[in-house]
N, C-alpha and C positions, 0 to 999 in steps of 0.2 A: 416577702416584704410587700406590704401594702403601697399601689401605685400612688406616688402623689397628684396622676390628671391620667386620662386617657383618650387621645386623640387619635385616630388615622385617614382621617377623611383626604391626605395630600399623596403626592406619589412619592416625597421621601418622609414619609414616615419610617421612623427610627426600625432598623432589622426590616423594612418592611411587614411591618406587625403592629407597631402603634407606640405611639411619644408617649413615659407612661413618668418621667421627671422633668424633663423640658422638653417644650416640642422643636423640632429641627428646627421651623420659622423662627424663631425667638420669645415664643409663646410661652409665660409663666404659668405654674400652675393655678396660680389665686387666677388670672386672667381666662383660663381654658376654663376654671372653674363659671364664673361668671359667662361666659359664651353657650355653655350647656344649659344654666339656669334660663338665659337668653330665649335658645331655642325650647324650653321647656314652658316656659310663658306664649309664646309666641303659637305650639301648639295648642293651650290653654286657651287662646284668646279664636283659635282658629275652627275650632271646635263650637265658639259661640254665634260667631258671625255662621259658619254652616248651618247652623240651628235655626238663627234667624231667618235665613233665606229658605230653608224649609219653611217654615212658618208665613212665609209672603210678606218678608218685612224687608226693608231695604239697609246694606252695610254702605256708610258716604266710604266716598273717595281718599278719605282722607285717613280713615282706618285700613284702609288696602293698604295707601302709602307706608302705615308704619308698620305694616307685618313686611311688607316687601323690605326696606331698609330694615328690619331686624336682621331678616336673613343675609342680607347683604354684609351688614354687619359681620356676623361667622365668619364669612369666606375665609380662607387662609390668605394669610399677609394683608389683611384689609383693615383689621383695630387691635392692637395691641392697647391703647386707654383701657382699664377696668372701670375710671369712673365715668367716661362715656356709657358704657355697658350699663352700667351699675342705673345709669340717668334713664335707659331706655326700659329697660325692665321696668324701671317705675312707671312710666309714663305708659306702658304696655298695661302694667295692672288696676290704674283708673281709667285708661280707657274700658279693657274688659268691666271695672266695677259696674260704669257707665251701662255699658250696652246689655248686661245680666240682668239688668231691670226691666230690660225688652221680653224679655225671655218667660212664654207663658208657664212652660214646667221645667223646672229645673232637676227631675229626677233623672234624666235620663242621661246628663251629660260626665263626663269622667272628672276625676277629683284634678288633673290639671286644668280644665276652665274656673274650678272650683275656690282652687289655692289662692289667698288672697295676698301672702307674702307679707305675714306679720312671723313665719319662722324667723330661726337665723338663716341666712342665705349659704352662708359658707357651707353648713350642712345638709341643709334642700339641694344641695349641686349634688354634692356626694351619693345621692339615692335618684337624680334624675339622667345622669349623663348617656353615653352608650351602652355602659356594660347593663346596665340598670334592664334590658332584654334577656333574657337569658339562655331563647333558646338562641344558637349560631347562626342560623339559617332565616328563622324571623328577622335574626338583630342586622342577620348582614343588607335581605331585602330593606327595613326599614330603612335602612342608613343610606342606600344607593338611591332611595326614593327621595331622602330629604337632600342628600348631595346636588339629584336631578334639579330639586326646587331651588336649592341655595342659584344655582345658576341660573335659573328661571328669573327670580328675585332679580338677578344681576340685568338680565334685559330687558325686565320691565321696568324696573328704575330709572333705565338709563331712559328710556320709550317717555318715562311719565316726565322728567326734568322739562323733555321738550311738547311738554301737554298732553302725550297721547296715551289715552286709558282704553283697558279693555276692561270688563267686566267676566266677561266670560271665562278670562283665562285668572283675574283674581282668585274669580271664585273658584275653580279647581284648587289651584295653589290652595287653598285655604281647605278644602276638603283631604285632598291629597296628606295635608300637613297635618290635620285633625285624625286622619284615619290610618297614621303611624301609632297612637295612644289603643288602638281597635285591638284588642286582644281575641275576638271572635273572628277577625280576617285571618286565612288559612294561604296557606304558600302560594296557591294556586290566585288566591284573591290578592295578594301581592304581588304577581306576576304580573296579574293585566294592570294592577296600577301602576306598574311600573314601566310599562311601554304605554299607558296613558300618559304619563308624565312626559314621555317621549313626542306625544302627537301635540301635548302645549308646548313643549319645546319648539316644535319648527312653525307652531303659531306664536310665541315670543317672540321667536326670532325675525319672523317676519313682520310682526308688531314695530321691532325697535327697526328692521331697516325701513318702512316706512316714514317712521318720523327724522331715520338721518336723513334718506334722500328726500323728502319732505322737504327739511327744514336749510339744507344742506347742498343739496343737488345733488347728482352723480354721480361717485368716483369717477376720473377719467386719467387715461393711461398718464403718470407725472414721473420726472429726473426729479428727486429730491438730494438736495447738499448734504454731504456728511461732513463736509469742513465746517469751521466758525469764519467769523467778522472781527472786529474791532471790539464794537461796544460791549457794552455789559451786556450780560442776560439772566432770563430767567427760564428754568427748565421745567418744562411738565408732564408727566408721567401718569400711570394712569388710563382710561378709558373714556371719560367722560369729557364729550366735546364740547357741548353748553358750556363747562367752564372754562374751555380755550378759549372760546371765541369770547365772550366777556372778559377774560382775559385782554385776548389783542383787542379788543373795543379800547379798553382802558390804559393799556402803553401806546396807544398812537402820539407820536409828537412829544416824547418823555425821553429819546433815545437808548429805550431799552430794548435789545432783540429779544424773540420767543423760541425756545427751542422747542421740541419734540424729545422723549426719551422710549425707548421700548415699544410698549403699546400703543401710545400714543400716536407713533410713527403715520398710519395710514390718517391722518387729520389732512395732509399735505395733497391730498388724491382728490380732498373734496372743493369742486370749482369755488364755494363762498369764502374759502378760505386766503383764498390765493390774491386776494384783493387787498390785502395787508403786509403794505410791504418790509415789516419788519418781521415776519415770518420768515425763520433764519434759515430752517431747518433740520437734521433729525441729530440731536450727538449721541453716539454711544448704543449699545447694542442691546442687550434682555436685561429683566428685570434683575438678574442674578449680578450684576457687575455692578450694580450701580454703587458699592463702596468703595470701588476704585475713582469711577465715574462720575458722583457725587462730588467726590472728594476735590476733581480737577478741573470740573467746570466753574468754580470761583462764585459764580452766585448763587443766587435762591431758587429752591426744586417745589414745586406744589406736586404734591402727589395727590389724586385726583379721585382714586379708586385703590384695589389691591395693585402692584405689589410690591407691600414696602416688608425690606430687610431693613433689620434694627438699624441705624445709623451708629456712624463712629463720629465721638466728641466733636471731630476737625470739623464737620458739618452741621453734627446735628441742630444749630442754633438756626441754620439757613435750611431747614426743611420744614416745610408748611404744609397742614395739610386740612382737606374737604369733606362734603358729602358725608359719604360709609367709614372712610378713612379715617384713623385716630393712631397718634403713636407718643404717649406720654412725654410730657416736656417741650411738645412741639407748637408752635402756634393753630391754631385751629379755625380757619376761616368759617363762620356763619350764614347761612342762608338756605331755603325752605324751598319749596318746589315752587315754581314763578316769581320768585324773587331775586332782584338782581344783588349778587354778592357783588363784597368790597374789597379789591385786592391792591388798596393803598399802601399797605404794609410792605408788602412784595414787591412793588414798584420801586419805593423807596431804598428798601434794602439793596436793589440791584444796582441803586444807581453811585453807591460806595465801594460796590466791588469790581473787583480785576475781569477784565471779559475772560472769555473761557477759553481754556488751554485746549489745544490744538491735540486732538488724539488720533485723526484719519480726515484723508482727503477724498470726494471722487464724489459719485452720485450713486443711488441705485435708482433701479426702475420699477413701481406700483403702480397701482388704480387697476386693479382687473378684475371689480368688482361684474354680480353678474346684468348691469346693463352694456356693460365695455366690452364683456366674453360676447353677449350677445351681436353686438354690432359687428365683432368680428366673424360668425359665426358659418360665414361661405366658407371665409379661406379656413379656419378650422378644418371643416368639415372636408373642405377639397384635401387637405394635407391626411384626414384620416384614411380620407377611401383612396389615395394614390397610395398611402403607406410613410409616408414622409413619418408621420405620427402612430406610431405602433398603439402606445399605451401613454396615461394617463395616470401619475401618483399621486393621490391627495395625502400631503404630509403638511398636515394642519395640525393645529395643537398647542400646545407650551413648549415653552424651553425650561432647565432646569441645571441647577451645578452641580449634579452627579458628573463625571468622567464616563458612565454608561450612555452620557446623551452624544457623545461625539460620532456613536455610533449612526444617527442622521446624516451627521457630515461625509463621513466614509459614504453611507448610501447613497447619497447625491452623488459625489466625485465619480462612483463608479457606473451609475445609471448608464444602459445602455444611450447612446447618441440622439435615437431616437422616439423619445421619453421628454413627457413636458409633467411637470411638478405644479399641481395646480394647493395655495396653501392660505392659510388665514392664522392669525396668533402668532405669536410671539416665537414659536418651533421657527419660523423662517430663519432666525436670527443665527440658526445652524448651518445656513446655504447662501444664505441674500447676496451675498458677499462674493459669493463664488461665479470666474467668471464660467457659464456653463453655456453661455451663447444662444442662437436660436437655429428655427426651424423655419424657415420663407419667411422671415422676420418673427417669427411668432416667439417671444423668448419662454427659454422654458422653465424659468420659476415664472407663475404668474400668482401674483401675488394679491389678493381680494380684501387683505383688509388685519381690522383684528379679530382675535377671536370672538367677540361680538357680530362680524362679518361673516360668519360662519353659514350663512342663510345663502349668504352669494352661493358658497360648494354642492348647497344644494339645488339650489334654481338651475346651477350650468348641469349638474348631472342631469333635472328632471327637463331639461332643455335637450341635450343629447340625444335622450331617451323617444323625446317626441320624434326631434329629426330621422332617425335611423329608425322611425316607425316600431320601435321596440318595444315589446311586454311587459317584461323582466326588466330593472334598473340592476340587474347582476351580469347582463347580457353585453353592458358596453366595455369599452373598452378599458375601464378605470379599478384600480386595486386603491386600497387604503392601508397605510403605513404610518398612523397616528400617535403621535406622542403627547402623553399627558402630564398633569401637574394638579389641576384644583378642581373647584365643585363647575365652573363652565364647560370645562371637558367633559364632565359629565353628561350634562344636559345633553352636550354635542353628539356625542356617542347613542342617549337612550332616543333622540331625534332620526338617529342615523337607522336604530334598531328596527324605531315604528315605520320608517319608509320600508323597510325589507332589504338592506342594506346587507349582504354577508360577508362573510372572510376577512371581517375586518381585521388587521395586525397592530396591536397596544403595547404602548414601552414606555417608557424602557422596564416595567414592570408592569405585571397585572395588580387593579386596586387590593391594596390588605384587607378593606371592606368585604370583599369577593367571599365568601366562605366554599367550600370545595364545591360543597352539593349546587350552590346556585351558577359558580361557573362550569359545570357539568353541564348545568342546563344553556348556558349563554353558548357552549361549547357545541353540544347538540341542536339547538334552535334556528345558532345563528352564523355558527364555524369562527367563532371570538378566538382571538391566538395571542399569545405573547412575540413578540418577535424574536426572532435567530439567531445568528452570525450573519453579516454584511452579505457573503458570500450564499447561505444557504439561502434567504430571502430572495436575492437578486434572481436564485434559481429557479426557487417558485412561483414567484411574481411572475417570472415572463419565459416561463416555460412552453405557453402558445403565445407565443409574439406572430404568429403569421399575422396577412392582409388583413384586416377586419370588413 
């Protein structure tokens, strides 16, 4: 039987192989349909602008903006709207119309910059999607390249919200994304662009933390509330902190509190924030709960970014949503990069409903992002060469609602004593909680952020690295024990590759994306593993735990 969509770009993809009737997210297939044709425009247009820039012509700012929210758009759990989608592809194919006119020869480009989308659409999807590769090993490199970018996308969006542009890493992206259509690129020329995509990775990344600590100041070690208040509120979820703080701009003096949900959580870490004293703090735990979660904080959710699960009726009238984010039937907040959004709506709504039910009390402790590791960075170091500090796990990542992901938790409970968790993303949401205490105070989840903070794990490793005068960044003392979910782990991951990063451990499955032959090579290259049993890991991990 012919699939009705085909997707596996996430970690629960259906059998681990790919959503080929509905996708786990809640992804329809006229909807996957349209996110394919999405990304198949979006190559089409990116192919033209490379052309251009060959040419010595200049692409504005403002066409980068809308290839980057295209892809942002894809991400998993980030638009379920078709006619959002449906509005972007257009607006995608007069821009190309637009900028083809720049364009001195048009022989050379491939028939996606060409397509002008006078087809039927429903059936241009069905010949552009994934499978539309055909060899397994092309299709799987292609797809781990545009995953990489989708999460690229994710942190320059966020970088541009708060003004800051790169051009340099646009324009890869746009190369990158053009030169998946390249049918003369051979395995090998896949390869290196695919740990290219790696090295604008931890130049993205250090793009957008820029602009947070920029705009922001930063993070510093904070107790954030998991209880509630009195008042009503409203909760936000999500990545994007521009429209927090617009947000709390706009409830001061309204008496409505602001919670934090999920990702959002590390907002609370950044000094400018903390100036607003209705800043309630964080309810509720990963992105994955929030149908229970939803359900029992009483007021109104802006979801910010990915990741939204479908909503249930009891709620879904009181979920709003922004930016990249779209989710049929839902209110849809408006506003454009430097534009101030209006969340009058939101305000309103909150102040008819019941404050939020009470699900956990207590505090945990963040901010260790990497100017906070740094200042710490004696006693660190004293607790490594005493031995206080054996090793170091970076178990950064996602969370996810498989029952395989518990398997984090067991590893945390069981870490040796002497063992500090250094983490980013929403995976923490598997330990946070856990009392696991410290080491001469140093507690040992230290927690940098979200996965958009991912930049922090690497400034503290390439920090390490200097101090202990070391060569090799394989040489310290740190293993990685990664858990994944969507296209930002990606990025994370191919970031991790280009620094020379090895033995990484991925779960709680390796990507369906992966085809045998390319994880042979990730295998060989770079010693990529799936992870274990609790037990067998723990073994390997810290099989030389001597002094360091």
């Amino acid at each position: 039987m012919e699939p009705k969509m085909f997707c596996f770009q996430c970690q629960e993809t259906a059998g681990c192989k790919g959503c080929t009737i509905r996708g786990v997210c809640g992804k329809t297939p006229d909807v996957a349909a349209m996110q394919d044709l999405l990304v198949y425009v979006s190559k089409g247009i990116c192919a033209v602008t490379t052309m251009l820039r060959s040419e010595g012509k200049e692409v504005s700012a403002d066409v980068n903006h809308l290839i980057t929210l295209n892809l942002f758009t894809t991400i998993t759990n980030a638009n379920f709207d078709k006619k959002s989608i449906e509005k972007r592809i257009a607006d995608t194919l007069e821009a190309k119309r637009i900028l083809l006119q720049e364009i001195d020869d048009l022989s050379s480009l491939p028939s996606a910059a060409l397509w002008d989308g006078t087809d039927d659409w429903e059936e241009k999807a069905k010949t552009v999607g994934v499978l539309s590769t055909t060899d397994e090993d092309i299709r799987s490199l292609r797809e781990l390249i545009t995953y990489g970018l989708k999460g690229l996308s994710a942190y320059s969006k966020h970088a541009n919200v708060l003004l800051h542009d790169n051009e340099e890493i646009d324009a890869f992206l746009q190369r990158a994304l053009a030169a998946t259509l390249d049918d003369t690129l051979s395995i090998d020329d896949l390869i290196a662009l695919t740990l290219e995509t790696g090295k604008y990775g931890v130049a993205g990344m250090k793009l957008l933390d820029e602009a947070n600590t920029g705009t922001f100041g930063n993070p510093e070690i904070t107790k954030v509330n998991i209880g509630v208040r009195n008042n009503p509120g409203i909760l936000v979820s999500g990545h994007d902190l521009q429209d927090l703080e617009m947000l709390l701009e706009q409830t001061q003096g309204t008496g409505v509190d602001v919670y934090t949900h999920s990702e959002m959580l590390p907002a609370h870490y950044y000094p400018a924030f903390k100036k607003y004293p209705n800043f309630a703090g964080n309810y509720g735990n990963a992105w994955w709960k929030q149908n229970e979660e939803f359900e029992s904080f009483n007021g109104p959710i802006l979801m910010t970014t990915n990741c939204i699960v479908p909503p249930k009726a009891s709620y879904k009238d009181r979920l709003y949503t922004t930016g990249a984010a779209g989710y049929p039937g839902c209110t849809h907040i408006e506003g454009e990069i430097g534009e101030k959004k209006d969340f009058t709506a939101l305000i309103e709504h909150a102040k008819n409903c019941p404050a939020p039910t009470e699900i956990e009390t207590g505090e945990i402790v963040g901010g260790f992002a990497h100017a906070q590791v740094v200042d710490l960075a004696d006693q660190i170091v004293d607790c490594v060469k005493s031995g206080a500090i054996k090793k170091f796990v970076v178990m950064a990542g996602c969370d996810g609602r498989m029952k395989s992901r518990e398997y984090y938790t067991r590893f945390a409970k069981q870490l040796p004593e002497d063992v500090v968790i250094l983490t980013a993303g929403c995976a923490k949401y598997k330990y946070n909680k856990l009392n696991l205490g410290d080491i001469n105070g140093i507690p040992r989840v230290l927690d940098a952020g979200q996965c958009n903070d991912s930049y922090s794990l690497v400034v503290i490793a390439l920090k390490l690295k200097e101090i202990f005068g070391l060569d090799d960044i394989n040489d310290l003392p740190i293993v990685y024990n990664i858990a994944w979910y969507e296209q930002k782990a990606v990025i994370v991951l191919l970031s991790l590759l280009y620094l020379g990063v090895k033995n990484i451990h991925l779960g709680p499955t390796l990507p369906a994306f992966l085809s045998p032959n390319v994880i042979k090579v990730l295998v060989k290259n770079f010693g990529i593993a799936q992870i274990g049993t609790v037990e067998d890991d723990l073994k390997l991990f810290f099989k030389n735990d001597s002094k360091f």
